[in-house]
N, C-alpha and C positions, 0 to 999 in steps of 0.2 A: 598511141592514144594513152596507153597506161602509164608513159613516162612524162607526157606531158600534163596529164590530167592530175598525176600523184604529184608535182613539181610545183605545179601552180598552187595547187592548196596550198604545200608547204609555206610558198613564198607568200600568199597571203594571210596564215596563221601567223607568220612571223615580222610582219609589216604593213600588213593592213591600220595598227594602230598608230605609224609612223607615217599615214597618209599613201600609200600603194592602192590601187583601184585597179583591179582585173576587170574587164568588162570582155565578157564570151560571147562569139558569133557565129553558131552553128553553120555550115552550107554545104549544099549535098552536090556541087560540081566539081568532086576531086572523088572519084572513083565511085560515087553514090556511096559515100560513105557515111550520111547521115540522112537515110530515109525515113525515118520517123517525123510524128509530128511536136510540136512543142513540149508538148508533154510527156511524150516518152526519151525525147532528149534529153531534158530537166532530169527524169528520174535514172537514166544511164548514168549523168554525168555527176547528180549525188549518189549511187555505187561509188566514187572517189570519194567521197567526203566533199564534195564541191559547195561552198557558200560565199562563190564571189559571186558578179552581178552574171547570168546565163540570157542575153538576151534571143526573140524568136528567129527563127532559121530567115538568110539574107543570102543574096547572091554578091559576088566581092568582085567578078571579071562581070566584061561585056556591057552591052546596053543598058540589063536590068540592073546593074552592081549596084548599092547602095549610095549614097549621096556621102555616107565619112567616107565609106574605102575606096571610092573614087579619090575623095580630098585627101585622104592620108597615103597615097599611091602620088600624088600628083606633087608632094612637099620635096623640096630636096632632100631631106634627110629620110625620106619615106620610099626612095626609089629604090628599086630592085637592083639588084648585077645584070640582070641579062633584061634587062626591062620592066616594066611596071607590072606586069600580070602578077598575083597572087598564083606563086604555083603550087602551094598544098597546102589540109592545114594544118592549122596550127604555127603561121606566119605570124608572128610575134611586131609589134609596134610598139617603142617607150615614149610614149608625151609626158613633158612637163607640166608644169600647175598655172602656164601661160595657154596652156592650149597648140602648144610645137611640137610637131612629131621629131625626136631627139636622136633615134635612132631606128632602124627596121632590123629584126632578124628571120634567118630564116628557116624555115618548117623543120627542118634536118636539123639546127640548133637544138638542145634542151632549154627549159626555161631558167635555169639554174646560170647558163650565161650572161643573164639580163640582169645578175645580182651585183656583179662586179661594177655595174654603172649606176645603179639605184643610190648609192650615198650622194650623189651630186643633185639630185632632183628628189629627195625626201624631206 
């Protein structure tokens, strides 16, 4: 959490003004790792210095999953290795300024991997 939390700031203090948009999705179906509610998420994740967009807790697998991460699970460029499931988080997704999921990474990634391909879609 700490490396991915302090990563992403970075990468948005330093590209946000080149058009980069982080947009966060708390879900607490990976070990209940995010039991809180809106608001205490919010304020954990500014402990990081967090000021991308922190939207409210969503589910990403199964029946209730969300309506994008269904859609960004189902892209080709959005597919997993071993299948579509989201398996931890902090599952990283790069869309284009067309609305195309570009690339998927995964949990185990840092965010700092997602910098190498950021000059082609800024």
């Amino acid at each position: 959490t700490a490396v991915n939390y302090t990563q992403l700031v970075d990468l948005h203090a330093r590209y946000a003004e080149k058009g980069l948009r982080i947009l966060a999705f708390p879900c607490n179906q990976f070990g209940k790792q995010e039991p809180g509610d809106e608001a205490q998420i919010k304020a954990f994740a500014e402990g990081y210095g967090v000021k991308f967009d922190m939207f409210s807790k969503i589910e990403v697998n199964g029946d209730g999953a969300h309506p994008l991460w269904k859609w960004m699970k189902e892209q080709p460029k959005g597919r997993g290795t071993l299948g579509n499931a989201i398996k931890w988080n902090f599952t990283k997704f790069l869309i284009n300024r067309e609305g195309q999921v570009v690339k998927r990474y995964s949990p185990m990634e840092d965010p700092y991997v997602i910098e190498k391909d950021l000059p082609a879609y800024l």
